[in-house]
C-alpha positions in Angstrom: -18.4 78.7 -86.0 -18.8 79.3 -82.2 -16.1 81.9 -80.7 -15.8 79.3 -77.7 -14.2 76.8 -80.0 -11.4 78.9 -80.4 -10.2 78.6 -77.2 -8.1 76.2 -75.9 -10.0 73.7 -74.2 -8.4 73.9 -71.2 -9.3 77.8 -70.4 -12.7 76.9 -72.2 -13.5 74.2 -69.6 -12.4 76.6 -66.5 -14.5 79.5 -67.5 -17.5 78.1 -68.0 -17.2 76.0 -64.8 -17.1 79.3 -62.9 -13.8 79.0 -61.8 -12.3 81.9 -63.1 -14.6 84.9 -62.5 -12.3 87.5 -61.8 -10.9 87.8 -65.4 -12.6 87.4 -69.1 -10.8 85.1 -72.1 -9.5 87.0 -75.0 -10.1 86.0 -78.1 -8.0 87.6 -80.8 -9.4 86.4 -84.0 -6.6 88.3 -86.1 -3.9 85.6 -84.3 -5.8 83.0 -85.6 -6.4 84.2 -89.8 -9.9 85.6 -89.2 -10.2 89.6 -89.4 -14.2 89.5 -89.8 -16.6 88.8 -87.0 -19.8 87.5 -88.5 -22.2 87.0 -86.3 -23.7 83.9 -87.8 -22.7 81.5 -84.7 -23.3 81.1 -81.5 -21.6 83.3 -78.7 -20.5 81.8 -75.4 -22.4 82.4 -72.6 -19.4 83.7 -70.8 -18.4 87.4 -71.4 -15.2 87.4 -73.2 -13.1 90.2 -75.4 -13.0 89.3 -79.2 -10.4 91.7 -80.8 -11.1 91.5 -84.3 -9.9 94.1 -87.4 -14.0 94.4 -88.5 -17.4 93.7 -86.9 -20.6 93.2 -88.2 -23.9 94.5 -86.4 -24.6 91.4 -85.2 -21.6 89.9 -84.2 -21.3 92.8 -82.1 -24.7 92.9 -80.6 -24.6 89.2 -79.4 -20.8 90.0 -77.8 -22.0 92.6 -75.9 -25.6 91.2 -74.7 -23.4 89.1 -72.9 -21.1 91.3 -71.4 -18.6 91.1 -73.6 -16.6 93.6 -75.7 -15.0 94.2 -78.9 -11.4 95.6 -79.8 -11.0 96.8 -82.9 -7.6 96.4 -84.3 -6.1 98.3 -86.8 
């Protein structure tokens, strides 16, 4: 699944238009019934923060090669 999907369209469409450079979209996947963060999919190509309870290696590398960043939950 691609993180980007999860956003609402809306927000989607204005971040990767540019218009909104001055703040990143959050993503909390914990909100939505995911605690995991694979890795399998496709990352944006917008930095973004993704606060998830776990992260695998990957998930996490292709986050942060694009400036994003990870918030572990508890």
């Amino acid at each position: 699944m691609q993180l980007a999907s999860l956003l609402p369209q809306d927000i989607r469409e204005k971040y990767v238009a540019g218009e909104a450079k001055d703040t990143a979209p959050v993503i909390d996947l914990l909100a939505l019934g995911y605690s995991n963060l694979l890795g399998k999919g496709r990352c944006p190509e917008i930095p973004f923060v993704a606060r998830a309870r776990y992260a695998r290696h990957d998930g996490e590398r292709k986050i942060t090669e694009t400036g994003g960043v990870i918030e572990r939950a508890a």
